[in-house]
C-alpha positions as CSV (number, residue, x, y, z in Angstrom):
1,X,36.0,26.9,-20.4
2,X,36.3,23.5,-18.7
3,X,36.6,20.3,-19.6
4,X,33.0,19.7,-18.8
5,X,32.1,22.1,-21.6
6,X,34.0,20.3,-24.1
7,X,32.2,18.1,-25.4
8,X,34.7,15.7,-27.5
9,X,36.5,14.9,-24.6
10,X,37.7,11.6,-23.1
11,X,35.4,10.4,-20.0
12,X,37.3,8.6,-17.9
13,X,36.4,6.7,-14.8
14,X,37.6,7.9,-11.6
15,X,38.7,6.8,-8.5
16,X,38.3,8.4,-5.3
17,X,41.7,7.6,-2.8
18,X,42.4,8.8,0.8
19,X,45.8,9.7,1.0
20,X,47.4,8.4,4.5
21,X,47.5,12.5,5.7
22,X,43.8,11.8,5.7
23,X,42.8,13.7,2.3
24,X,40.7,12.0,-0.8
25,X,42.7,12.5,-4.1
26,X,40.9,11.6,-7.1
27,X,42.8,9.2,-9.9
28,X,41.5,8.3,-13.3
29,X,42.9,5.2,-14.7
30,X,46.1,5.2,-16.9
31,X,46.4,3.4,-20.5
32,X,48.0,0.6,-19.2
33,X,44.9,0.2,-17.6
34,X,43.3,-0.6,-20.4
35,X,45.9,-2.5,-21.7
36,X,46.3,-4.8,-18.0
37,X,42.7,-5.3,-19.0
38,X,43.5,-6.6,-22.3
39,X,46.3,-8.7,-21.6
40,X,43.4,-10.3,-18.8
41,X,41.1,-11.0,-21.1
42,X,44.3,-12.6,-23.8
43,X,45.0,-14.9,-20.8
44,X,41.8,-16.4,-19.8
45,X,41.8,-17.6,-23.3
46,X,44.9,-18.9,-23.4
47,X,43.8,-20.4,-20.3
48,X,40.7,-21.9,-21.7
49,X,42.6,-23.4,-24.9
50,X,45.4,-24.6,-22.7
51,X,42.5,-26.4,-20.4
52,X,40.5,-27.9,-23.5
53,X,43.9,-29.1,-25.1
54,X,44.3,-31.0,-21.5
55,X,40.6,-32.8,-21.8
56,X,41.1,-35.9,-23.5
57,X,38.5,-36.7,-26.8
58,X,36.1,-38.7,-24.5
59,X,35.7,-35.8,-21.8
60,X,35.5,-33.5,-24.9
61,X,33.0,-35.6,-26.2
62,X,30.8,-35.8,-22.6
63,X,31.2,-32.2,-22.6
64,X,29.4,-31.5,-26.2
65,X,27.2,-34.2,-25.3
66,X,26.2,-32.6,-21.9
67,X,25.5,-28.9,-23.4
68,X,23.8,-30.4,-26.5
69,X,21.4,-32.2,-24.1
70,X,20.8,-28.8,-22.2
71,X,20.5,-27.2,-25.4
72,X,17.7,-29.3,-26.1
73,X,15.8,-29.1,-22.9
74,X,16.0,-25.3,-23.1
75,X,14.7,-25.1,-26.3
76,X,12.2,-27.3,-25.5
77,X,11.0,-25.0,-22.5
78,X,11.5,-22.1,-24.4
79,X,9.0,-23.7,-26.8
80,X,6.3,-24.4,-24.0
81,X,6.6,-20.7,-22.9
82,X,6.3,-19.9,-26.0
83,X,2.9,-22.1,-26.4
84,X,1.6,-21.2,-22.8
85,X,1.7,-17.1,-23.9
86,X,0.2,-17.9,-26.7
87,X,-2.7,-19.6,-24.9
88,X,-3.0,-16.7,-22.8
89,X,-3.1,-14.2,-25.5
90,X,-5.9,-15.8,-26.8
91,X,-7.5,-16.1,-23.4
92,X,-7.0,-12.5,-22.7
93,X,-8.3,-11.8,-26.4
94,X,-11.5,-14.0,-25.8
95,X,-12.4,-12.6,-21.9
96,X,-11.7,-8.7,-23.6
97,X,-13.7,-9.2,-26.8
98,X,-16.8,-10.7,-24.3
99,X,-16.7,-8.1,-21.8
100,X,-17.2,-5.6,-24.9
101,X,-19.9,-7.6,-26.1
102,X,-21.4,-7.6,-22.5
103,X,-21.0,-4.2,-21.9
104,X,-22.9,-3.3,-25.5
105,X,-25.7,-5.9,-24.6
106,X,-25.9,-3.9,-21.0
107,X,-26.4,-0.5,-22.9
108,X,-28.7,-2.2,-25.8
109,X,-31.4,-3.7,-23.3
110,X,-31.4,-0.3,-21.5
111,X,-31.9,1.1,-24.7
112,X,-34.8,-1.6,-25.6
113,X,-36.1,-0.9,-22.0
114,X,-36.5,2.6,-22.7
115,X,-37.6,2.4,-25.7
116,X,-40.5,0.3,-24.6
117,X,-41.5,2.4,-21.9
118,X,-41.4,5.9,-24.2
119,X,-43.5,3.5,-26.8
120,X,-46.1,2.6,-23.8
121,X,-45.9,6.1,-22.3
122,X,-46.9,7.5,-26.0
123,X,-49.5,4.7,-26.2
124,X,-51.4,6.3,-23.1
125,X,-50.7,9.7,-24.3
126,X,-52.9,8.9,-27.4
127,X,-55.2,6.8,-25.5
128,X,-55.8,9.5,-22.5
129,X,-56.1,12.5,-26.2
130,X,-58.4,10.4,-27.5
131,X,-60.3,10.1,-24.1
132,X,-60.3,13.7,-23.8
133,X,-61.8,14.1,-27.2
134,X,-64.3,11.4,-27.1
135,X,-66.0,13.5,-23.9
């Protein structure tokens, strides 16, 4: 069995290198992969406190003020979106809902249009029997 069939084991991503004689080797990462990764991450937050605890109150200050100004815009475009679907759902709901009541009016005046011509059609059925009768 490989270690394709097993199904617990650890999937890695790989690397595909050319060697300098010219052939591809294949490396999977190492933990201190991981870990390089981690220790990334650790210092882009040190970086961002050490860059906040630079910013004096007032740029602080402009800073919240600026994203809690774009806050609000956003919300209030979200909102308008929100209203504008909503609009359109009830748009959609209206032209489906009148289509269906066109399509059953199409099919109920056929339906009245053949009726009154089977009604007429009978009319000169009885009309033509009673002809036949009278002579």
């Amino acid at each position: 069995m490989g270690d394709d069939d097993d199904p617990g084991a650890d999937v890695y991503p790989v690397k595909e290198m050319t060697t300098p004689k010219g052939t591809t080797a294949v490396v999977a990462p190492t933990a201190s992969a991981a870990a390089k990764d981690e220790t990334k991450v650790a210092l882009q937050s040190n970086d961002r406190q050490r860059m906040l605890t630079k910013w004096t109150r007032h740029e602080l200050e402009d800073h919240y003020f600026r994203f809690y100004e774009e806050n609000l815009v956003l919300k209030k475009h979200a909102h308008r979106q929100e209203d504008r679907i909503k609009r359109m759902t009830t748009k959609l709901l209206r032209l489906t809902s009148d289509k269906k009541k066109q399509e059953l009016d199409g099919n109920g005046s056929k339906l009245c249009t053949c009726a009154r011509a089977r009604t007429s059609l009978s009319l000169k059925m009885l009309r033509t029997s009673l002809k036949v009768h009278i002579v």
